[in-house]
N, C-alpha and C positions, 0 to 999 in steps of 0.2 A: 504494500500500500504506500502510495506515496507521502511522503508527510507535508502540512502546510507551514510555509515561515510565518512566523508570527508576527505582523510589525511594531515599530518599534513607535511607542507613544510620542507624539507631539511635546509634550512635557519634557517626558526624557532628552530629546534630540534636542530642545535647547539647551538642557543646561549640563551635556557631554559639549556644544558648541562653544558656551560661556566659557568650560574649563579649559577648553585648546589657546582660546583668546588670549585667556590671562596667563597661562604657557606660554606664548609667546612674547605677549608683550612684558614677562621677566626678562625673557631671553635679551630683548632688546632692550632693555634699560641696562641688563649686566652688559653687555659688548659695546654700549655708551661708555658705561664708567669705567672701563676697563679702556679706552683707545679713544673714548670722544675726549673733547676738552667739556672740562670742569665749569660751570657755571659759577652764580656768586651764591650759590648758597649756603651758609654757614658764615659768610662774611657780612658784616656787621659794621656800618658807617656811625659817625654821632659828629654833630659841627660841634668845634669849642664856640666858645663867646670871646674870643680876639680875632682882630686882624692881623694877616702874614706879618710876622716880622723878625729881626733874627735873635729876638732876646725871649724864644723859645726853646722851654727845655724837656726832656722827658726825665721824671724823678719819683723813681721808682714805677706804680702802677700810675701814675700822675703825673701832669704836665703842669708846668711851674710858668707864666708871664711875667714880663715886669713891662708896663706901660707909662712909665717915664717920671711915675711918682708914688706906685705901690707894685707890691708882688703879689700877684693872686695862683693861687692851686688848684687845679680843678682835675677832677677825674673822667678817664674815659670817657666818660658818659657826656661831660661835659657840663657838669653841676660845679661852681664853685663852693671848695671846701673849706677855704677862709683869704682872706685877705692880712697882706701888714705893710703899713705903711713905710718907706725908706727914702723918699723923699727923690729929689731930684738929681742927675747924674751919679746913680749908682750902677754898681756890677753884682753879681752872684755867681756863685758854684753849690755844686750838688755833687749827693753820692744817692744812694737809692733809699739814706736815711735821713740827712741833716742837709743843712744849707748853710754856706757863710755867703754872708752880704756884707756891702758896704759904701760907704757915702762921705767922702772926704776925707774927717781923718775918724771915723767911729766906724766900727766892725761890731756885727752882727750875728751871732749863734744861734739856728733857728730848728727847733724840731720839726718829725713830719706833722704834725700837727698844727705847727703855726704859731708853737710861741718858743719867746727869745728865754734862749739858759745862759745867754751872757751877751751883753754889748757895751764898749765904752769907747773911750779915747785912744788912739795909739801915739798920739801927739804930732804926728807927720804926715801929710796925706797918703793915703794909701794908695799903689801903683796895681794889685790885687792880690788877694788871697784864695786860700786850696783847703777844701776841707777833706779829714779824716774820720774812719772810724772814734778816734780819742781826741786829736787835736786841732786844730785848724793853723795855718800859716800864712803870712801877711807880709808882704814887701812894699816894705815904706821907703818915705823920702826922696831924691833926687834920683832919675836913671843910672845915675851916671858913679852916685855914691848911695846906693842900698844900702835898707838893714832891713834882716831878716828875722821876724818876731814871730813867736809860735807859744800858742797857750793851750788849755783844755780846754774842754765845751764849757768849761762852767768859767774861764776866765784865771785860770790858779797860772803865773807865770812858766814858763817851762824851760825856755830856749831862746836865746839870742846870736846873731850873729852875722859880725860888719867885715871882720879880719880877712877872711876866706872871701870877699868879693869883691875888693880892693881893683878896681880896673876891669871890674869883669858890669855887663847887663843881666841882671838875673831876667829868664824868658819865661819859666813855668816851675812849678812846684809841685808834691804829691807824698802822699803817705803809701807804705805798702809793711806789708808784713802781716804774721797770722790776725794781729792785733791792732795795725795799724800804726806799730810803735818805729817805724824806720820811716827816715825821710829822705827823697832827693831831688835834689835841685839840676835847674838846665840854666846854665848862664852861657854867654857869650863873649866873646873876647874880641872886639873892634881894633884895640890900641895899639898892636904887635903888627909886624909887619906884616900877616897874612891871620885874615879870621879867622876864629877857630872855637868850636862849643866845646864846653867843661860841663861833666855831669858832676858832681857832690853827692856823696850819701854820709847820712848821720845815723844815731839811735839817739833820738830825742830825749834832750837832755841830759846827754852823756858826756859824746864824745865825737868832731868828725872823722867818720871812717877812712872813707877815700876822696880821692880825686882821679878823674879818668880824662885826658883830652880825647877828642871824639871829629879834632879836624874840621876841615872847611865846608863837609858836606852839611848841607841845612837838616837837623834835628830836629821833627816835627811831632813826636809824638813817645811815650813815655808809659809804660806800663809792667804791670806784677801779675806776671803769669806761673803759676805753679811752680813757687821757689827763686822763678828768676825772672828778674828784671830785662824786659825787651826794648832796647831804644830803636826805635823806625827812625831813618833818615831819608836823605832824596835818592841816595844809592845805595845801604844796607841795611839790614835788620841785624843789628848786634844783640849779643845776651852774655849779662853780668850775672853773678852771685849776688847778697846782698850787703858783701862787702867792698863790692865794686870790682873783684876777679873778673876778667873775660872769658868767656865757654866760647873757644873759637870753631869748635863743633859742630854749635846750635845759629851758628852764624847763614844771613841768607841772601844772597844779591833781589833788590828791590828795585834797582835802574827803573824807570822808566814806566812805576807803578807806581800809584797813590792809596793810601790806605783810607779806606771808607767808612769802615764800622767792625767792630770785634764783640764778643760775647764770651766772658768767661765765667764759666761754671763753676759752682763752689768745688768739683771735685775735675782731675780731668785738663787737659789742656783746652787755653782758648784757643778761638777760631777768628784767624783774623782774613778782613776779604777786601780786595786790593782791585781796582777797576784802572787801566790805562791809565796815567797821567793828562795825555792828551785830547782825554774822554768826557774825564773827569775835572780838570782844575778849572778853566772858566765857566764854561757850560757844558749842561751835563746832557751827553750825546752817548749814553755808556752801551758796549757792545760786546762788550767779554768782562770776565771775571776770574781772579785768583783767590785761590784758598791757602792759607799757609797754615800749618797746627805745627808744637810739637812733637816729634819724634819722624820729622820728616815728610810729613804729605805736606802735600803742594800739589790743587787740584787747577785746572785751567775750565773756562765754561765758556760755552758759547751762548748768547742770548736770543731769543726766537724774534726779538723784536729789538730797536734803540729804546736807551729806558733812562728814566732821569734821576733815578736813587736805586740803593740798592742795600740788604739788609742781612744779618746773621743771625739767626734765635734758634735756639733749643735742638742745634745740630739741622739747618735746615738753611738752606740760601734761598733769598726774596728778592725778588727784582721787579721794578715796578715801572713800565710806560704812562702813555697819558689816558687810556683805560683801560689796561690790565695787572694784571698783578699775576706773575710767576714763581714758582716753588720747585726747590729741588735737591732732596737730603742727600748726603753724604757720596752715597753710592748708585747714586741714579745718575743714567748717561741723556737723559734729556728733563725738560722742564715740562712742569704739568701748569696749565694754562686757564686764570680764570678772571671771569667779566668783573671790571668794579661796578657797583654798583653808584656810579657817580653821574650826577648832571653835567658837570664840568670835566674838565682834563688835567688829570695830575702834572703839577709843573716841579717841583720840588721832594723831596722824603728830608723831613725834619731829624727825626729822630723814631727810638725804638722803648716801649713800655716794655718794664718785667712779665708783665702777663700777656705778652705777644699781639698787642697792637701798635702799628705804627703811626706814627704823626705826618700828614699829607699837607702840601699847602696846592689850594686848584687857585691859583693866582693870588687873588686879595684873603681868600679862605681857608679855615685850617678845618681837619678833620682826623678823626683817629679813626683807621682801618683796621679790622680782624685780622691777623694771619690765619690763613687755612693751615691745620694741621692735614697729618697725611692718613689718608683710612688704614684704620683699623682691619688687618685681614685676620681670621679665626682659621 
């Protein structure tokens, strides 16, 4: 006997139809995220309340202004978190805890919260000061005849000192050490027949350590990477002890690179990332990218587009055109690519927050950008 097929319910056949549908269209949303570019979502804009200017800072998860007669904080979001008044032609410096300000001849000790643990007189106008984990440091009086004053946040005298820079411009100052309890200086040497920068390190309050000449190449940059001290110049990247020894090991030719931005992690070497000189110093036309870390990498990148800042966070390189934003960790041989969500076109990258947004400026306008982190594979 023959048998009859039975057919198959109206009902049924749609929703075996429905399930192929949505079978597919997984498929194709996974082979998007996997090979399309990345959209903007998870990225996350917020305007501050200033206009472009360069007495913008990032400090800490928060962005510090000073508009020509107060300092305001505000965060990400863009809410200010207090204001303090400092009156007119003043400077500051940050760390991602404290701030020193100052205004003539008075200096200024400021928590992140916004109030002062120590301000007074130093008796000579102040040329600028550098704050620490412990101390802040203050180059007073004449160019030409420095003196170098250093106190604690609360104002307890600490360190002076005029002997050691007798003929010399002091350029920039800084604290380093697990504690913040070592200091050094970058001064310059005009008077001798041929320029030449001198680095200075102390332990606060002690004793000075060293002196290191460092030659006619321009010295522009100063930092405490995992035990040692890295000076960036216009042709090397040198690395001291912190007693001012040379590691001629850890040594790196920089010719013809500008260093942009670094990130160091409390554990681990930093990462510091270096865009063409000719890319980067007047206008920013940036098209490649170098990576340097301890222990020998030195990565080279190419950019999918010209990009006018460019950024280091949490082992991850950002580069940013006038509206995209690119990403690309350590070991990835290309950039993943995503829309800003901007009305305007990025002209500028100010700076970078601890919790991975950057500061954008789209002409007259500043804005803090999300960084995309990288998905999650299980």
């Amino acid at each position: 006997m023959q048998r009859v097929k039975k057919k198959m319910s109206r009902g049924k056949a749609i929703l075996i139809l429905l399930a192929v549908i949505a079978v597919i269209a997984l498929i194709v949303v996974g082979i998007s995220a996997i090979f399309g570019k990345k959209n903007a979502t998870g990225i996350s804009v917020h305007q501050l309340p200033c206009p472009y200017d360069q007495n913008i800072r990032s400090f800490g998860n928060n962005v510090l202004y000073y508009d020509g007669m107060s300092l305001h904080c505000m965060n990400g979001n863009g809410s200010v978190r207090w204001s303090f008044s400092l009156g007119n032609n003043a400077g500051f410096d940050c760390d991602s805890e404290h701030i020193a300000a100052w205004s003539g001849s008075t200096i200024y000790v400021i928590d992140r919260n916004g109030n002062s643990t120590y301000n007074d007189s130093l008796g000579e106008e102040i040329q600028f000061a550098r704050i620490g984990k412990q101390y802040v440091g203050a180059v007073v009086g004449d160019v030409t005849s420095s003196r170098l004053v250093v106190k604690d946040h609360t104002g307890a005298h600490m360190d002076e000192e005029v002997d050691a820079y007798a003929n010399l411009i002091i350029l920039d100052l800084g604290f380093y050490g697990l504690n913040g309890e070592y200091m050094w200086t970058l001064a310059l040497d005009v008077f001798s027949t041929a320029a030449n920068s001198v680095l200075h390190t102390f332990e606060v309050g002690k004793m000075n350590i060293g002196q290191v000449s460092l030659g006619e190449n321009i010295t522009y940059e100063v930092l405490y990477d995992n035990g040692v001290l890295r000076i960036v110049s216009t042709r090397k990247m040198l690395a001291f002890d912190y007693r001012g020894n040379e590691d001629t090991s850890q040594a790196a030719l920089v010719y013809g690179w500008q260093l942009l931005d670094y990130d160091q992690p409390e554990k681990g070497n930093a990462m510091l990332l270096f865009a063409p000189t000719a890319q980067s110093a007047n206008s920013y036309d940036i098209r490649e990218l170098r990576l340097l870390m301890g222990g020998g990498t030195d990565r080279r990148y190419s950019l999918p587009a010209t990009c006018v800042g460019a950024t280091v966070w949490n082992k991850n390189v950002y580069a940013v055109s006038g509206t995209q934003l690119f990403r690309a960790a350590l070991g990835d041989s290309r950039f993943t690519t995503y829309d800003l969500p901007l009305e305007k076109e990025v002209t500028e990258v100010l700076g970078t927050l601890d919790d991975g947004r950057i500061i954008v400026a789209c002409d007259n306008e500043v804005f803090t950008v999300t960084l995309p982190r990288p998905i999650a594979v299980n």
